[in-house]
C-alpha positions in Angstrom: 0.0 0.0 0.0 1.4 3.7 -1.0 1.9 5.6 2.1 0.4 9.2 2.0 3.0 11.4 2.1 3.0 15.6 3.4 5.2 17.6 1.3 6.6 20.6 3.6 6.5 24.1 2.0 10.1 25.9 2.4 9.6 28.5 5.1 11.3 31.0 2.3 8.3 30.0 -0.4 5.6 30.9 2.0 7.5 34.0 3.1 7.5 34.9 -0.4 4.0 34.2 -0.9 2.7 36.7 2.0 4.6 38.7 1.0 3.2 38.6 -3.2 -0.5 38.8 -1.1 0.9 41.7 1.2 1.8 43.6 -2.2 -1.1 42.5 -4.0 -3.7 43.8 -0.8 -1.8 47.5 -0.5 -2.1 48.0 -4.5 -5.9 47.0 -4.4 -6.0 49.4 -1.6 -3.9 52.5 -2.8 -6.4 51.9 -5.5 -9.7 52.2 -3.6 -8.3 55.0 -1.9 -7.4 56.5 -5.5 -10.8 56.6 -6.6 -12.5 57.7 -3.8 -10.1 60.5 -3.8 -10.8 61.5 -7.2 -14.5 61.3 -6.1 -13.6 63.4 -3.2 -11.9 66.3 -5.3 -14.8 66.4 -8.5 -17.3 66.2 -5.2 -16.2 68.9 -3.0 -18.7 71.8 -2.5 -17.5 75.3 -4.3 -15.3 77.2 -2.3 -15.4 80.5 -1.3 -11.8 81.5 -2.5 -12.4 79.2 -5.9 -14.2 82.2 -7.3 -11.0 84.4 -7.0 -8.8 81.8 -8.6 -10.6 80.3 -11.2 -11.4 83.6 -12.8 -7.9 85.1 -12.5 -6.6 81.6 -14.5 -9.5 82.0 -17.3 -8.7 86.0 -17.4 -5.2 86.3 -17.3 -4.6 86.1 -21.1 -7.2 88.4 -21.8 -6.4 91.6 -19.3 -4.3 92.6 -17.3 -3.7 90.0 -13.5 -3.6 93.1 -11.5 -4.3 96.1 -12.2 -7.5 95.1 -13.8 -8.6 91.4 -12.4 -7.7 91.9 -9.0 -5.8 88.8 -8.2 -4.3 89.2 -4.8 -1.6 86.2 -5.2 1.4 85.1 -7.2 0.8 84.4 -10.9 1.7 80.7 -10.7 -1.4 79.1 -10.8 -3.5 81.3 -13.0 -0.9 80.7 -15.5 -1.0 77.2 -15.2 -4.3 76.7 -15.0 -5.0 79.6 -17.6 -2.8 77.6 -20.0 -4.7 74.1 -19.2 -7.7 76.5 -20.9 -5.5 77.4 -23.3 -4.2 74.7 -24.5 -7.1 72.5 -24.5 -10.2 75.1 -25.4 -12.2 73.5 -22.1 -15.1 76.2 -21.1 -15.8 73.7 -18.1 -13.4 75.8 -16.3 -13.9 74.5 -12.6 -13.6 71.4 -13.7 -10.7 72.1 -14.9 -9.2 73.1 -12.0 -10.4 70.2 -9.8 -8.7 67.7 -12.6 -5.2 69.5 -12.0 -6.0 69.4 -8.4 -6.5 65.6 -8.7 -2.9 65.5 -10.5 -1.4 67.7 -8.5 -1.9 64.5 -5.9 -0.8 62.2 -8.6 2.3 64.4 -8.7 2.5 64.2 -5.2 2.7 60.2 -4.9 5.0 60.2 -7.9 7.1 62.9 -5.7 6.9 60.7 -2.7 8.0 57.7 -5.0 11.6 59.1 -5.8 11.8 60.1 -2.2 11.1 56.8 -1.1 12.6 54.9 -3.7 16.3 56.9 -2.7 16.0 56.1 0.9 15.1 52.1 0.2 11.3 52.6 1.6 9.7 50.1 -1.0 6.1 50.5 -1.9 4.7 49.9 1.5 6.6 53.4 2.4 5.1 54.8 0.0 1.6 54.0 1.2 2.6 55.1 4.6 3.5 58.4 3.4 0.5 59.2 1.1 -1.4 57.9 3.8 -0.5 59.8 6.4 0.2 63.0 4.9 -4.0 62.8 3.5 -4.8 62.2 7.0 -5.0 65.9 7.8 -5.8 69.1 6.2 -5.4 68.1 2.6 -8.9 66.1 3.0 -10.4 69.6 3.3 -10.5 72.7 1.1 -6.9 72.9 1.5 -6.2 69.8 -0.8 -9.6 69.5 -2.5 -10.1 72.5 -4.0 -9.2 75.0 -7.1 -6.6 77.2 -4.6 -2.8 77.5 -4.5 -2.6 75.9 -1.1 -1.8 72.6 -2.2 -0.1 72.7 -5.6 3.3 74.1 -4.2 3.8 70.5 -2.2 5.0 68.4 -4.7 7.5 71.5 -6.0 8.8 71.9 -2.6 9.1 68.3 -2.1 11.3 67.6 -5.3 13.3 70.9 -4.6 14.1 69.7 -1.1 15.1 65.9 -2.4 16.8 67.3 -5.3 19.1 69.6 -3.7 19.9 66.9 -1.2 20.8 64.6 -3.8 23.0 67.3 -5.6 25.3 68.1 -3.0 25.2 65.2 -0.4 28.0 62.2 -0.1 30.8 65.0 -1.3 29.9 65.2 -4.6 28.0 68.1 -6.5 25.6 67.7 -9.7 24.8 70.8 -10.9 21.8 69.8 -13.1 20.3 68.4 -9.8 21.1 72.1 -8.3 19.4 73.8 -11.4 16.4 71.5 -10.9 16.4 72.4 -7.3 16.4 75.8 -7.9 14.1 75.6 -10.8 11.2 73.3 -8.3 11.9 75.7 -5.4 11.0 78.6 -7.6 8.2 77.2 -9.0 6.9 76.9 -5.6 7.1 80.1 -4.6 5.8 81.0 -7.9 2.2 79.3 -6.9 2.3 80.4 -2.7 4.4 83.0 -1.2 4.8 81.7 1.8 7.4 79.0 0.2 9.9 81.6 0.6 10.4 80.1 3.9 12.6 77.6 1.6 15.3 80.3 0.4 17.4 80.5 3.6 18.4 76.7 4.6 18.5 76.4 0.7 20.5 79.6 0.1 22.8 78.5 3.6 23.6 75.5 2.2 24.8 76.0 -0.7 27.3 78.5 0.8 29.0 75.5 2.9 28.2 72.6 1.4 29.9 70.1 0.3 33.1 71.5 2.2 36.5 71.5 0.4 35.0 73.2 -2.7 37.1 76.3 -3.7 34.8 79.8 -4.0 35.4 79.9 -8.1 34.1 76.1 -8.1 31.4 77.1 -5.5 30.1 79.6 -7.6 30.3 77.7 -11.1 29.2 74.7 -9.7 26.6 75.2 -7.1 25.5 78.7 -6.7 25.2 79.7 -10.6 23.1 76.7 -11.2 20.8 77.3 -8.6 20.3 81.3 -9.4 20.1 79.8 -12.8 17.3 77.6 -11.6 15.6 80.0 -9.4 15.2 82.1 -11.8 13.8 80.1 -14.9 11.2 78.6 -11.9 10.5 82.2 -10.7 10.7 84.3 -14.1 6.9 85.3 -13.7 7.2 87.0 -10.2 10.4 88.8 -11.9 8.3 90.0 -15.4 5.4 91.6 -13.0 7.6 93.0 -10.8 9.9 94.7 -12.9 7.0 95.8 -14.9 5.0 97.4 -12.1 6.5 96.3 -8.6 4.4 98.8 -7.2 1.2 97.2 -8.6 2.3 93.5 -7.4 3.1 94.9 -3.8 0.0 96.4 -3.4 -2.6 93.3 -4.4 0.1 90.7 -2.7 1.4 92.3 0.5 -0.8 95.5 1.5 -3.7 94.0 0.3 -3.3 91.3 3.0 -1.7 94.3 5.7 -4.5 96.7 4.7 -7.8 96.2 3.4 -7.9 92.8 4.1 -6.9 93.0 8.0 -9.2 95.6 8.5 -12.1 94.3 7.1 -11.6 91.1 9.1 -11.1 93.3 12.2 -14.5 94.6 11.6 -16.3 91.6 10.3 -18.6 89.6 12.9 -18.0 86.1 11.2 -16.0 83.4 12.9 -12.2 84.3 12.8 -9.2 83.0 14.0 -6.8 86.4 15.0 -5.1 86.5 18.3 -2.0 84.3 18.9 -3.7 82.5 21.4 -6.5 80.9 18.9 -3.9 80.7 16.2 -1.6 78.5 19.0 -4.9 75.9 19.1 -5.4 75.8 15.4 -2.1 75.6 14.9 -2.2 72.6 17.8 -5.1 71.1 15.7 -2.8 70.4 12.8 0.2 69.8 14.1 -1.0 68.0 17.5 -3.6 65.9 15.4 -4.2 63.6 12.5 -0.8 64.0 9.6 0.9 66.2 11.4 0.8 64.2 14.8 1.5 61.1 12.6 4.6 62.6 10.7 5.9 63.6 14.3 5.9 59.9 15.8 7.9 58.8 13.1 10.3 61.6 12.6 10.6 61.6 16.5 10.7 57.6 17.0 13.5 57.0 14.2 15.2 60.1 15.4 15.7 58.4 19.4 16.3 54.7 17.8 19.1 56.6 15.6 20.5 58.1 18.4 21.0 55.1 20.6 23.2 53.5 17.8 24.7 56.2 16.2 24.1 59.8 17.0 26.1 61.5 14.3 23.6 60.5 11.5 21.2 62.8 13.4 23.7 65.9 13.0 24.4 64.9 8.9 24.1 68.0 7.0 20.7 66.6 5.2 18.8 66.3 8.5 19.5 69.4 9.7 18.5 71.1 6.3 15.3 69.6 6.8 14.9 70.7 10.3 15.8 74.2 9.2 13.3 74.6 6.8 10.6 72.9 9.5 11.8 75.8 11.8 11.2 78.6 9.5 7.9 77.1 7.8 6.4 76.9 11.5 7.0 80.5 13.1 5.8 81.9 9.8 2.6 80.4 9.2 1.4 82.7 12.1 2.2 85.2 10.2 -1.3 85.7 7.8 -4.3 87.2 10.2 -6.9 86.0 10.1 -5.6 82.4 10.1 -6.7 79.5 8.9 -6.2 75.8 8.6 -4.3 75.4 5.4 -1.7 78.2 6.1 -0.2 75.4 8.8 0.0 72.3 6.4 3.5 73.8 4.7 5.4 72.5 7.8 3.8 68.7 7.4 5.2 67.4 4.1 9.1 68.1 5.7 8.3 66.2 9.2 7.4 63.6 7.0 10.4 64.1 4.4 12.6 63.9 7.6 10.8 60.5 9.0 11.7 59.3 5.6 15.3 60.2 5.5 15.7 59.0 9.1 14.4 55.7 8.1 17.0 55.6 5.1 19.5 56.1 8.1 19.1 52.9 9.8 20.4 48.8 9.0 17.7 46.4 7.3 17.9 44.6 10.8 16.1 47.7 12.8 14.0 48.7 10.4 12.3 45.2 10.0 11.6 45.6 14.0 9.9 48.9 13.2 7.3 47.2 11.2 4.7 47.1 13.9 4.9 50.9 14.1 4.6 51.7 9.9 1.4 49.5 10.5 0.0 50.9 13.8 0.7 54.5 12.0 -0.8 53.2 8.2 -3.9 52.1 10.1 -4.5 55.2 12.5 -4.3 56.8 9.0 -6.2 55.0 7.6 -9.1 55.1 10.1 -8.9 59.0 9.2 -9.3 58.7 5.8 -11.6 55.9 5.3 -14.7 58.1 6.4 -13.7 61.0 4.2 -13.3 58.8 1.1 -15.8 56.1 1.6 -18.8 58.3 0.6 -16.9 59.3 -2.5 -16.1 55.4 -4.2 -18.8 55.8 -6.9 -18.6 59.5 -7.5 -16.3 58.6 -10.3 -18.7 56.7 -12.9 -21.6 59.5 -12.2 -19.9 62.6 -13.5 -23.1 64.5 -13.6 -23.1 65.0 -10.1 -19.7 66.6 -9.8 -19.1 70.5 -8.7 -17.3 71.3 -11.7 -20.3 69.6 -14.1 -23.2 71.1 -12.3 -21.7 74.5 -11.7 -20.9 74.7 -15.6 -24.5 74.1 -16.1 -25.5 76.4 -13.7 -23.3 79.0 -16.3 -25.0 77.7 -19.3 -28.5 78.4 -17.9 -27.0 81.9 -17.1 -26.5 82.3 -21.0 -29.5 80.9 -22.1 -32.1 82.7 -19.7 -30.2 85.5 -21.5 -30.3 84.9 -25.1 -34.3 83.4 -24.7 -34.8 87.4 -23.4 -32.4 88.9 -26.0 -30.4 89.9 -23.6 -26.3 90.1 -24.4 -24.8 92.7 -21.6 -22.9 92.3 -18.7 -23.4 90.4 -15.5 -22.9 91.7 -12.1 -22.2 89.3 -9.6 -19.8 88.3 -6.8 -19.9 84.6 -8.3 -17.4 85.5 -11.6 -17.3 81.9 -12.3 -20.8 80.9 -13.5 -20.9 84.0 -16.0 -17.7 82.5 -17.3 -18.6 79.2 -17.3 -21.4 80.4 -19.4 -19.0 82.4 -21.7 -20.2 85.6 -20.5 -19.0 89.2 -19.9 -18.2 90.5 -17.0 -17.9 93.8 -14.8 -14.4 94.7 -14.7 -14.9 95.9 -11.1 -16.0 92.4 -9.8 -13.4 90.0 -12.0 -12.0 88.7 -8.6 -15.4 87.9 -6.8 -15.8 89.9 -3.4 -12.2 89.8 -2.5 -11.6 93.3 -3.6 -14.8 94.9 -3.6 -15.8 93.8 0.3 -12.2 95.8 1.0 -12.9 98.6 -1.0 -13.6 100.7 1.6 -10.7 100.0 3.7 -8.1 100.6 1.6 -5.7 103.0 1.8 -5.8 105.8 -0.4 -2.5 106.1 -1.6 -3.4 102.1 -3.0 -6.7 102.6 -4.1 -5.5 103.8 -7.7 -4.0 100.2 -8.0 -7.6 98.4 -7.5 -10.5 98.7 -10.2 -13.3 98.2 -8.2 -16.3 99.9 -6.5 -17.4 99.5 -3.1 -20.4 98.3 -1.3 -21.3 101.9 -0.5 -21.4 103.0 -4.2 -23.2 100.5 -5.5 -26.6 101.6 -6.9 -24.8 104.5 -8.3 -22.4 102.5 -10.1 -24.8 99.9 -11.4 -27.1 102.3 -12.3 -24.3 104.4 -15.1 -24.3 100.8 -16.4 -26.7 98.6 -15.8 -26.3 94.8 -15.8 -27.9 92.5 -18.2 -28.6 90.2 -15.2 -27.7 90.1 -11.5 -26.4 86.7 -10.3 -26.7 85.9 -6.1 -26.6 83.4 -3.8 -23.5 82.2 -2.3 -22.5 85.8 -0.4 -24.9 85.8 2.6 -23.1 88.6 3.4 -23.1 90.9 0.5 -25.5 89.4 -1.8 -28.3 91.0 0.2 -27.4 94.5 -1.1 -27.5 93.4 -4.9 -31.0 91.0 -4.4 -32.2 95.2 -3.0 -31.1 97.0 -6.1 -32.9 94.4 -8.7 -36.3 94.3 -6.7 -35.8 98.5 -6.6 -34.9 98.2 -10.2 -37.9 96.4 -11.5 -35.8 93.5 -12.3 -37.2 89.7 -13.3 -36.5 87.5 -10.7 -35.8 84.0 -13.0 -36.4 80.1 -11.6 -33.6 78.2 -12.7 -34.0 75.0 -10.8 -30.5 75.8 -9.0 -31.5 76.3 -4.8 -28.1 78.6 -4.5 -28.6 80.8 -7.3 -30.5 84.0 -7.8 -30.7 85.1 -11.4 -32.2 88.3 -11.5 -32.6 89.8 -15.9 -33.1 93.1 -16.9 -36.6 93.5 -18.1 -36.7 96.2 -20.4 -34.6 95.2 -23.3 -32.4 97.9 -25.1 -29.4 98.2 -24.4 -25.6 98.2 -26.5 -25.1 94.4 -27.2 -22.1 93.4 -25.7 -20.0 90.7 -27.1 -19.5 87.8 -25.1 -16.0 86.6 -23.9 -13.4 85.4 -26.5 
């Protein structure tokens, strides 16, 4: 009789095949959380400051950023967004601008990729990272939205990582210095408040690598990053050799000026002493990504130090920690605050946990497994509720922000042209007259950011701003008056434009739409007005 024999696995074949299933099980989830992510972004409600950005991007071909729109940022991201329109001919422009929101997260992981890839992280590092750094702000307006809050990160990441590649381990590349410079630019070119990466930067590349003589310092690291900085920065250098008065004025006292003093007067909910910027601060840092970036910075840091404490003093490391330094005393700088202006700091804890981690033997890093998980699924208990809702957003595009708030603009034009009506809109909304390829007041091209300021600022500025001022409203609507009157998102300030159409005998029209007012001229006779190129 044939005895029944048990052929043993090798302990090395079943190692290998937990760990094919391990892979398999964190690619089937990076993807999950990639599509509820996407549904996320097209989901997300219209924000406030969307209004500002999205019309500065589809205007700044057309007239001037400044002087005539209004914009009170950097350039970067209406040009790159105002080329997207450009280059493709979209009019869905919001939806737009949540697609390259979407990609700037795609450039994000791909960021975090060469990162991890350098330090020997593997893929699992890589899900630790984009899992922990979307367990904080970024699930909010911050990362969701059409702003320049988030779409500096990856440029700051790469700039960081690729000046630490060009001059670590004694040697100096000065492409991956150009690059650097050309990444760190282009992230000051989309937020302003990435300048807090010039000084370790600039510091650096004074004394390191040691041993280089000045001629060679200069050729080989400084010139290449000045050459970098600039190509990355040109735009800011254009407008403010043009007009540096003008870019001064709608970027720095427009924020000291106006804007302070109308927050100082406004009753909403605001974040200004240094007391309740300490606890929002606290919420970010001391919670969710930014507590979770901390652990592991802070845990690899102390294991580090008990084997070999001169890793923790490398030049690298304490680049990183400069720039944490400076990026945390100067988000309290804005006023008010709010939560986005204290994610900057965030994405270099976590850069720093990742370097550590490249600091340490295969042996203690396999014992630190138990803490990458604990930390993946505290993340991951974060993010699950924000993205779970948002799984099957993806094959129901008619139910996306940008779709429906496009449609909203293309009701706009047709309400119009059923009436024979082709003049101007008035509205603090600029988006849904664009969306529905329609002209706009000069005066309200940035939404209510400049015209809710109007009357606070200074009058040495005020020949910089084109815009009226809630005071002079019926006077200045009534030397021109609007084809239609859009409300409905400005609780605030809408109330004051809803008076002057009932006063003026205008149609109040039912479009179906619960946060739009569209209010039409009812007598018709006016100049047509061509609508937007």
């Amino acid at each position: 009789m044939a005895s029944v024999g048990v052929v043993a696995r090798a302990p090395g074949t079943a190692n290998a095949g937990r760990a094919v299933a391990l892979r398999i099980a964190a690619w089937a989830l990076a993807v999950l959380l990639l599509v509820g992510l996407f549904g996320r972004v097209m989901t997300y409600p219209l924000s406030h400051d969307e209004q500002i950005h999205v019309s500065a991007a589809r205007l700044i071909f057309h007239e001037p950023l400044y002087g005539v729109v209004g914009y009170n940022h950097l350039p970067g991201l209406p040009l790159l967004l105002g080329g997207i329109y450009a280059v493709t001919g979209t009019t869905s422009l919001l939806l737009a601008g949540r697609l390259l929101i979407f990609g700037c997260w795609l450039a994000t992981a791909g960021a975090w990729w060469l990162i991890v890839r350098h330090y020997r992280g593997g893929p699992a590092m890589l899900l630790v990272a984009m899992l922990v750094l979307g367990a904080g702000t970024l699930l909010g307006p911050a990362g969701m939205v059409t702003t320049n809050n988030f779409l500096p990160v990856p440029f700051a990441l790469l700039g960081a990582h690729c000046f630490i590649l060009a001059l670590d381990g004694g040697r100096v590349r000065p492409w991956l210095v150009f690059l650097a410079g050309c990444a760190v630019g282009g992230a000051i070119l989309l937020k302003i408040s990435y300048v807090m990466l010039l000084p370790p930067v600039v510091i650096a590349a004074m004394i390191v690598p040691r041993g280089l003589t000045p001629v060679d310092r200069i050729r080989r690291v400084l010139l290449p990053l000045l050459a970098g900085g600039v190509s990355g920065g040109l735009p800011i250098l254009i407008v403010g050799a043009s007009d540096p008065q003008m870019l001064l004025a709608h970027t720095v006292r427009y924020f000291t000026g106006g804007h302070l003093a109308y927050w100082e007067h406004s009753t909403a909910p605001k974040v200004m002493s240094l007391g309740e910027k300490l606890a929002l601060a606290g919420s970010v840092w001391l919670l969710s990504s930014g507590l979770l970036s901390s652990v592991l910075a802070l845990s690899f840091g102390w294991i580090i130090r008990r084997h070999d404490p001169t890793r923790l003093f490398r030049w690298p490391v304490l680049f990183l920690i400069a720039i944490i330094g400076i990026a945390a005393p100067l988000s309290f700088v804005p006023t008010p605050a709010f939560p986005q202006y204290y994610e900057p700091p965030v994405p270099f804890v976590l850069l720093l946990a990742i370097m550590l981690y490249g600091e340490m033997d295969e042996p203690v890093r396999h014992r630190l497994r138990p803490l990458l998980v604990g930390v993946s699924v505290l993340a991951l208990g974060l993010i699950t509720p924000r993205l779970l809702p948002h799984m099957t957003a993806i094959a129901h595009p008619s139910r996306w922000t940008g779709t429906k708030i496009h449609a909203e603009g293309e009701r706009i034009r047709t309400e119009l042209a059923a009436r024979g009506e082709r003049g101007k809109v008035v509205t603090l909304q600029p988006i849904l007259p664009l969306e529905g390829r329609l002209p706009l007041y000069r005066e309200f091209e940035a939404g209510p950011f400049i015209y809710r300021v109007a009357d606070y600022i200074a009058p040495a500025d005020r020949r910089f701003f084109t815009t009226t001022s809630p005071g002079a409203l019926p006077t200045f609507l009534d030397a021109d008056p609007p084809a239609a009157i859009v409300t409905g998102r400005e609780a605030v300030l809408d109330p004051a434009f809803v008076a002057y159409a009932r006063s003026r005998g205008y149609a109040e029209v039912v479009t179906g739409y619960p946060q739009m007012q569209l209010f039409i001229r009812p007598v018709v006779g006016s100049a047509p007005v061509a609508p937007m190129p």
